[in-house]
N, CA, C and O atoms as a DFTB+ gen file, in Angstrom:
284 C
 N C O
     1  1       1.941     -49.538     -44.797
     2  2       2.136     -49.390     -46.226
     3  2       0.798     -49.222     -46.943
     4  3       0.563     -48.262     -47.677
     5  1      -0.006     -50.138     -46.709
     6  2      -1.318     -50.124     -47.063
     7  2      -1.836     -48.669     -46.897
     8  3      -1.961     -47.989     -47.915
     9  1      -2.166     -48.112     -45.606
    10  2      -2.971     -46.981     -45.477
    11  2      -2.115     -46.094     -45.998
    12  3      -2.895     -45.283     -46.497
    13  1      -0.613     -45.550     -46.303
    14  2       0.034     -44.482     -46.725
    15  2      -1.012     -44.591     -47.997
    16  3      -2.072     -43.970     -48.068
    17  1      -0.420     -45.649     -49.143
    18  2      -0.951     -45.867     -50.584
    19  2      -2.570     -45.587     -50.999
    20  3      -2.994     -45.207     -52.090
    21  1      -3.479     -45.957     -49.539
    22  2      -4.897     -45.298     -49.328
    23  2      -5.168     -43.885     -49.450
    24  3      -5.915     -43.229     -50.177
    25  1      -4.157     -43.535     -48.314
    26  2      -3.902     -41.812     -48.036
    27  2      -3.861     -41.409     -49.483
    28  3      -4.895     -41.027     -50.029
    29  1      -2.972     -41.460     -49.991
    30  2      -2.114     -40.928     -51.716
    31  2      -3.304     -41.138     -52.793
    32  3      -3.425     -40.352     -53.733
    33  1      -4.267     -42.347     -52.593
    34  2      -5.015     -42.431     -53.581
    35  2      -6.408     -41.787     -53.545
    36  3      -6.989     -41.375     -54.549
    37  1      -6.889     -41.738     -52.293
    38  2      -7.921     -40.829     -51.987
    39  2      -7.124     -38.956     -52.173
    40  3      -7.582     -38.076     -52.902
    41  1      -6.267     -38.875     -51.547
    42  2      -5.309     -37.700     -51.568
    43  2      -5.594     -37.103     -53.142
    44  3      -6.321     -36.111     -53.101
    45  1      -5.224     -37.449     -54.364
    46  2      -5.275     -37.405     -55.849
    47  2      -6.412     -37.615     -56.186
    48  3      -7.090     -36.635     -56.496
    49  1      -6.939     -38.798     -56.236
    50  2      -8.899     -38.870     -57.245
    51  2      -9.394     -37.253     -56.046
    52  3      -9.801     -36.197     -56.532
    53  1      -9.317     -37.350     -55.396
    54  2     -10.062     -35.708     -54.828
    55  2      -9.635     -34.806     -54.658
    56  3     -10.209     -34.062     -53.863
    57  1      -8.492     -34.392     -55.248
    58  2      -7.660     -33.474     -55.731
    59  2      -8.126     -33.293     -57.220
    60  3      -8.616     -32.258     -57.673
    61  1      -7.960     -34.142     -57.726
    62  2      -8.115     -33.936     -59.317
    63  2      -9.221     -33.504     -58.987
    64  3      -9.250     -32.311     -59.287
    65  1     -10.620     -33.980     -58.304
    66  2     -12.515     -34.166     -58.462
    67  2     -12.525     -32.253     -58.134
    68  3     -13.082     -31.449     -58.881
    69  1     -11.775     -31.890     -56.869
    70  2     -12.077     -30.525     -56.619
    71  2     -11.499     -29.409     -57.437
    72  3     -11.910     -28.254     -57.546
    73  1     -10.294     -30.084     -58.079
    74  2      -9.638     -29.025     -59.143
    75  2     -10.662     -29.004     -60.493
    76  3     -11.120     -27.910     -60.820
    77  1     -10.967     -30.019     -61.155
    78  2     -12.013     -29.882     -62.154
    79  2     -13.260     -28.747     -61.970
    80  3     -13.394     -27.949     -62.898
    81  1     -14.029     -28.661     -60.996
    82  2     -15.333     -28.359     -60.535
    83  2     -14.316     -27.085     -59.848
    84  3     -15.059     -26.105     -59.899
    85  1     -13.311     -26.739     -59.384
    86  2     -13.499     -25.186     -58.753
    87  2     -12.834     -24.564     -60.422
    88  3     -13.457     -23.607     -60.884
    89  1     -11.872     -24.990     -61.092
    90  2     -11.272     -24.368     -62.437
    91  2     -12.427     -24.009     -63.318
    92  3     -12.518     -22.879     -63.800
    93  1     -13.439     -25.081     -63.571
    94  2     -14.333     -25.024     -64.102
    95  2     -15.514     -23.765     -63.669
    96  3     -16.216     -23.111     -64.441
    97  1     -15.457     -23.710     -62.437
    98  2     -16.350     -22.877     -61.653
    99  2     -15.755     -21.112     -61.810
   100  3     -16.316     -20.216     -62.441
   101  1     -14.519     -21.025     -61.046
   102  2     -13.594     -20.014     -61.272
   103  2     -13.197     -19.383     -62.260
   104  3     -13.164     -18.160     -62.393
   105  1     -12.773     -20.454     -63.239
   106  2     -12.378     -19.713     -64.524
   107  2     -10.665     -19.320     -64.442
   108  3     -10.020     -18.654     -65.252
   109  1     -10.368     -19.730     -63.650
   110  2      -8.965     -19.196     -63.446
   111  2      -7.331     -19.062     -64.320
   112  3      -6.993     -19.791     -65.253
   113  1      -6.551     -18.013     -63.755
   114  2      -5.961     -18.289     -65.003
   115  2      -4.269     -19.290     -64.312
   116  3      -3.186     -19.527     -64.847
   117  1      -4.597     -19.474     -63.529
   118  2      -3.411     -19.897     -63.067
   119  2      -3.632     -21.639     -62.519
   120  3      -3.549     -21.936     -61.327
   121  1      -3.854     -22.436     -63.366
   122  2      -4.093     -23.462     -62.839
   123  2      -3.298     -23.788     -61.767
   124  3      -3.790     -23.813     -60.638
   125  1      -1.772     -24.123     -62.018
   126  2      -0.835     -24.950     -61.481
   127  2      -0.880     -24.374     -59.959
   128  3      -0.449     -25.146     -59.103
   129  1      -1.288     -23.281     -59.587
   130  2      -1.478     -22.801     -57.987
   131  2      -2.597     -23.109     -57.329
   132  3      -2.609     -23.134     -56.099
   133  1      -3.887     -23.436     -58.215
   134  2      -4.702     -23.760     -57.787
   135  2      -4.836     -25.455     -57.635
   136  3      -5.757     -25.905     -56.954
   137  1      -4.046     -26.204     -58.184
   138  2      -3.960     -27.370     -57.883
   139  2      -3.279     -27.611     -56.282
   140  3      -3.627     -28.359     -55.369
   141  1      -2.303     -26.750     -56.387
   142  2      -1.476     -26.954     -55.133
   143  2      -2.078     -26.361     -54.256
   144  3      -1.699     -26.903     -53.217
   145  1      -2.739     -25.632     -54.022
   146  2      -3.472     -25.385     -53.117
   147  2      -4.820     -26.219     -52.366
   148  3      -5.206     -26.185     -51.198
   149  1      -5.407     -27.060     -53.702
   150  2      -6.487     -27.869     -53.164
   151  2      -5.830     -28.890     -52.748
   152  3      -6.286     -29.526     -51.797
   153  1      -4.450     -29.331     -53.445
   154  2      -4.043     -30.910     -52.223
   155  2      -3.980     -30.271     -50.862
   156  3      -4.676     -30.799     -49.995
   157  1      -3.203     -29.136     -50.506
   158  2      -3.277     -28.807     -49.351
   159  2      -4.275     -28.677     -48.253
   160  3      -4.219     -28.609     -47.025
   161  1      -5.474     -28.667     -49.415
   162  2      -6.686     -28.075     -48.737
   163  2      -7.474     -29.432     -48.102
   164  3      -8.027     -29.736     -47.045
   165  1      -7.133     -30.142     -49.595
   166  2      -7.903     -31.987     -48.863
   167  2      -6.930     -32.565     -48.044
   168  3      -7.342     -33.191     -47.068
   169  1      -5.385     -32.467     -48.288
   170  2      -4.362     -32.928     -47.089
   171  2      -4.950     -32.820     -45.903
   172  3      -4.865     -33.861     -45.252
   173  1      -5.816     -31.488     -45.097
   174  2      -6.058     -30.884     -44.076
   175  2      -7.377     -31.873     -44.032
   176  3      -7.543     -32.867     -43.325
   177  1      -7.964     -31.486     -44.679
   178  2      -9.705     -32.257     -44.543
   179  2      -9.471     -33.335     -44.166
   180  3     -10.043     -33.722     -43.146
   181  1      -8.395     -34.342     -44.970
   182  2      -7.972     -35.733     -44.303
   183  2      -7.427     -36.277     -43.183
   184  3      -7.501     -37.413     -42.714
   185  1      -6.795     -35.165     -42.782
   186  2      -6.134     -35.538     -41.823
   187  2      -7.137     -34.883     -40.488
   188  3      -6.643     -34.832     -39.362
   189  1      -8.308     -34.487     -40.691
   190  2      -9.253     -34.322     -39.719
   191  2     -10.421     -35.595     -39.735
   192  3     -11.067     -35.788     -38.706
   193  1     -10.645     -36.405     -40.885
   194  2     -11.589     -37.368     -41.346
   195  2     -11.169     -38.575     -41.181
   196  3     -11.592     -39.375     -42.015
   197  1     -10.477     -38.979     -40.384
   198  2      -9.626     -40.590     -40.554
   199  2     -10.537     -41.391     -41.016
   200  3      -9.797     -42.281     -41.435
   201  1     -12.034     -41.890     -41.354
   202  2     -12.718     -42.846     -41.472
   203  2     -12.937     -42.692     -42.824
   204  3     -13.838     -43.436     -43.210
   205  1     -12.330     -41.832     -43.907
   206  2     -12.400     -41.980     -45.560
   207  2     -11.315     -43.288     -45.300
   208  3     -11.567     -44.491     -45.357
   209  1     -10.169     -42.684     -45.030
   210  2      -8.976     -44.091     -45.254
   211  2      -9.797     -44.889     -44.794
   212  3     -10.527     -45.537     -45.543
   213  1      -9.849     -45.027     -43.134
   214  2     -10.619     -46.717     -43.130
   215  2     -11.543     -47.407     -43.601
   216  3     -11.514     -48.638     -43.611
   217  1     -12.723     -46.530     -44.166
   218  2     -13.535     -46.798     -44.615
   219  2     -12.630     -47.784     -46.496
   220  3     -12.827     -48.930     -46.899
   221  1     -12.030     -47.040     -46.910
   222  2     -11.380     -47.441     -47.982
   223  2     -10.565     -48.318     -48.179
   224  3     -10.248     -48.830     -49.253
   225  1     -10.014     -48.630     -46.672
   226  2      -8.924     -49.946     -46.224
   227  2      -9.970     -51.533     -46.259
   228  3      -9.725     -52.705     -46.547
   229  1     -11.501     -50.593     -45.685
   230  2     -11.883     -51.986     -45.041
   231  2     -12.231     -52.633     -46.377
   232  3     -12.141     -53.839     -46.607
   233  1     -12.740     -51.465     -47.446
   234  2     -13.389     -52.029     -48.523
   235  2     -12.571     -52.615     -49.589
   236  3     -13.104     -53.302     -50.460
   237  1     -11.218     -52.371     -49.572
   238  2     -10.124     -53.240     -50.502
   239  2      -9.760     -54.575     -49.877
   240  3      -9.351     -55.526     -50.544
   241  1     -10.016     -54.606     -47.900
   242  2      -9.435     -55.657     -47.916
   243  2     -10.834     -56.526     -47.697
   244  3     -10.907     -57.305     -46.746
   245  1     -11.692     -56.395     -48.413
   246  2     -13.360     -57.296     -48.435
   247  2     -13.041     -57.924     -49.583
   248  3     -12.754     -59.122     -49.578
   249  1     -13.057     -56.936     -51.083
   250  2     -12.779     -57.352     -51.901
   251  2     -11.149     -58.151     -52.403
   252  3     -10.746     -58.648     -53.455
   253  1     -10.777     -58.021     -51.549
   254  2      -9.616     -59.095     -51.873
   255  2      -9.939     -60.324     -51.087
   256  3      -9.282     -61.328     -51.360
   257  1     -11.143     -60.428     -49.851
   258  2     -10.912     -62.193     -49.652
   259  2     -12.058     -62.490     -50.256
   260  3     -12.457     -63.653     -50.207
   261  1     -12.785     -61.515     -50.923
   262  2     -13.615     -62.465     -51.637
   263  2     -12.962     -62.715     -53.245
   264  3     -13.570     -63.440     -54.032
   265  1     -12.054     -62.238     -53.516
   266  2     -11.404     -62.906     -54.487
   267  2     -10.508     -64.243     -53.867
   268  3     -10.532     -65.287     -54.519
   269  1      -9.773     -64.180     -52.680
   270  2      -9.606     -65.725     -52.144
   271  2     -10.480     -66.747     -52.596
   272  3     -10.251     -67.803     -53.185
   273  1     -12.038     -65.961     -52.006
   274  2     -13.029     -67.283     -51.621
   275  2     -13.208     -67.161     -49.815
   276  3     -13.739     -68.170     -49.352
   277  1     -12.887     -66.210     -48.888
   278  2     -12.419     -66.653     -47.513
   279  2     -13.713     -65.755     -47.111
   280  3     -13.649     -64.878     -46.249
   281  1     -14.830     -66.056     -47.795
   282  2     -16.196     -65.413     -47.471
   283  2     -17.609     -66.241     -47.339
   284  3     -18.653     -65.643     -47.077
């Protein structure tokens, strides 16, 4: 459950980060295709990079035991 909700949230903040900076770059007139095309594009990148998720798993579950105290 954890890593899906990782997947989805890295998936979107870098979706949105590459749609800003290529629309911006491009000029394009068709946003809504070019969005769907860059999730597809980071879908792929991710699913070749497994160590963004873990890297992002390890660092939510640090900051949650040091909100315990279990540090």
């Amino acid at each position: 459950m954890k890593e899906g909700i990782a997947y989805l949230t890295i998936l979107l903040v870098s979706s949105f980060v590459f749609f800003l900076l290529i629309t911006s770059w491009l000029e394009t007139g068709e946003p809504a295709i070019v969005f769907v095309l860059i999730i597809l594009a980071v879908d792929k990148i991710m699913d070749k990079n497994k160590w963004l998720i873990e890297g992002y798993l390890k660092r939510y579950n640090r900051d949650k035991s040091v909100e315990k105290g279990n540090i």
